[in-house]
Structures are given as C-alpha cells and as structure tokens.
C-alpha positions, 0 to 999 in steps of 0.5 A: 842026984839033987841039984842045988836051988842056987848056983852062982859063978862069973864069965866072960863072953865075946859077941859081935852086934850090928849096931842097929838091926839093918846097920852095914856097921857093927862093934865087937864086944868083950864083956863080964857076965854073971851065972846064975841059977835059981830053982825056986818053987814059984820063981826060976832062973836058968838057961831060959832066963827068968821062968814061971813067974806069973803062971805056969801049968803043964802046957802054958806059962807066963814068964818075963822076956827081956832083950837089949841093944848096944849104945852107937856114937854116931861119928863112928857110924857113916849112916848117923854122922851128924846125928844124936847117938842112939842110947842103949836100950832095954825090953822088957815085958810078959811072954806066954809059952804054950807047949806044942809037944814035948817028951821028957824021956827023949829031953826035948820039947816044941813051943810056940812062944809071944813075947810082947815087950817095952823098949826103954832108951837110957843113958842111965842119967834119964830114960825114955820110952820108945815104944813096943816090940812083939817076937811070935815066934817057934822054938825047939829044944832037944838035947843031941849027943855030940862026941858022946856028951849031951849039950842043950841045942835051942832053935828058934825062928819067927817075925817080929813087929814094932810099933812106929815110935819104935822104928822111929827112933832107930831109922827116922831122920829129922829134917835138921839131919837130912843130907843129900845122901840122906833125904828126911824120913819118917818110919812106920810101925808094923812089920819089922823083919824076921829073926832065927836064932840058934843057941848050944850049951853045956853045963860042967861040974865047975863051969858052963860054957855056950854060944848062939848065931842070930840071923835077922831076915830085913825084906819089906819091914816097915821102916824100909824107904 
C-alpha cells in the first residue's frame, strides 16, 4: 500500500485552556481546523506536526516546534481587572530530536527532545516579542491495539523554562495595576514548572479523529510570589 504524498480534509475540535499557565480561570473553545499531511522527500508534515526540515539522520533531527496561547480580556478574568488584555501568542522556534530506542517492528520509539522557541505577542495589527521558552523533555510513541484496532498513543513529560520578559508578560503587575489585593510585582526568568502530555489517535480511510490531556505541574517556578 503506497500512501499519497498529499492528503488534505477539515474538522473541527473543542478544547478547554486556562487562560494562562497558572489561571484559576479558563475558556472553552470550538474551533475549525485544517488536516494536512505532506510526505515530501526533505519536508513533511504529519502527526508530529512539521518534520525533517533542517536535518535528519537515523537518530537526530532538527524540526520546527511551534505552540500558542489564547487571547484574555482582562474584565473577564478576576485576577487582571484592570489590567491591559494579554494578546494571543505564537512560538516558534528549532527542536532537535535525538532517538533514544526504537523498533520499527513493534511501531514504537523513545526520544528525548529540546525545543527552544520564540514567543511573539500579536494582535495581528502589531506584534511584540516577548522573550524564549525551552521544553526538554521525553516522549514515547507506540501504538497499542485498542478493541483490536491500532491507534498512535503519544507520552510526553518534562520541565519547562522561560526567560524573565516571558514571565513578565504573563505575571508582572505595574505599579499603576496594583491593588490592595494585588501588590506590584516583577517575574524572574528561569524555572517555569513542568508539563505532561498524553495524546491518542486514529487515522480512518476518510476522516481522522484524536484528542490529548495536558497536565501542567506550578511547584517553585520563577514567577511564583
């Protein structure tokens, strides 16, 4: 069976966020997304989003990681009255991928991984940039038979670290916001907690369909009081 280079479709996923790492408050979001996979030569992209870019060899490669965050309108989160809205953000940066162990026979493999990514703040009138974030972390794939049909389990767990403009811009709070309940405060950079994630899916003839749960870990980060 030779799979096609291209395969293109639509979906649409639900997700709940906080709306900040940390938030006691969050949204649920609905949204359109497009499916695309590519399996070029030199460039690809699939489940593990955009792969074998820069390098790639029988145990490292250099890929693109990316990640986002949600807008948050201050007079709907009780912690930011009064505050200026935190504009959506977008990382991006290079993530080496070093193969730890891996059979191909029994579809699984073990990685440890280093994504080091800029963070742009943009309300698509104006961008900013806001400082770097660093994920080390180790990931599992394997692919167990569930009620006899084989689906792409993804495992993944390690701390992260931002640098203090990062942090910043999330936590700091200006003299001109500070409140009785919320004193004048300025983040550090460095530690910035841990984050697990798990990730399941399935690829039919004529749809996909997957889902994940994050869990992120806020004990002694850098931005804590």
């Amino acid at each position: 069976y030779l799979r096609p280079e291209w395969e293109v479709g639509a979906g649409v996923t639900g997700i709940a966020l906080p709306d900040y790492r940390g938030a006691d408050e969050g949204r649920g979001y609905v949204l359109p997304f497009p499916y695309l996979i590519y399996r070029g030569e030199r460039f690809r992209i699939d489940r593990q989003g955009l792969r074998g870019i820069f390098f790639e060899s029988e145990r490292v490669e250099l890929n693109v990681s990316l990640n986002a965050t949600p807008p948050v309108e201050s007079d709907q989160n009780r912690a930011r009255q009064g505050m200026p809205a935190l504009d959506p953000t977008l990382e991006i940066g290079p993530r080496l991928d070093v193969t730890l162990a891996r059979d191909r026979a029994r579809d699984w493999s073990f990685e440890a991984r280093l994504p080091v990514r800029a963070a742009i703040a943009t309300d698509f009138s104006h961008a900013e940039h806001i400082g770097w974030v660093a994920y080390p972390h180790l990931h599992l794939f394997t692919r167990p038979a569930l009620a006899g049909v084989k689906w792409n389990l993804g495992v993944q767990a390690g701390p992260l670290f931002a640098t203090r403009k990062y942090h910043e811009y999330f936590y700091a709070v200006a003299p001109e916001f500070a409140t009785p309940e919320r004193p004048a405060y300025q983040a550090g950079g460095g530690y910035s907690g841990a984050l697990a994630v798990v990730s399941l899916s399935r690829g039919f003839p004529r749809f996909w369909v997957g889902g994940f749960a994050r869990h992120h870990t806020l004990v002694g980060p850098a931005f804590e009081p």
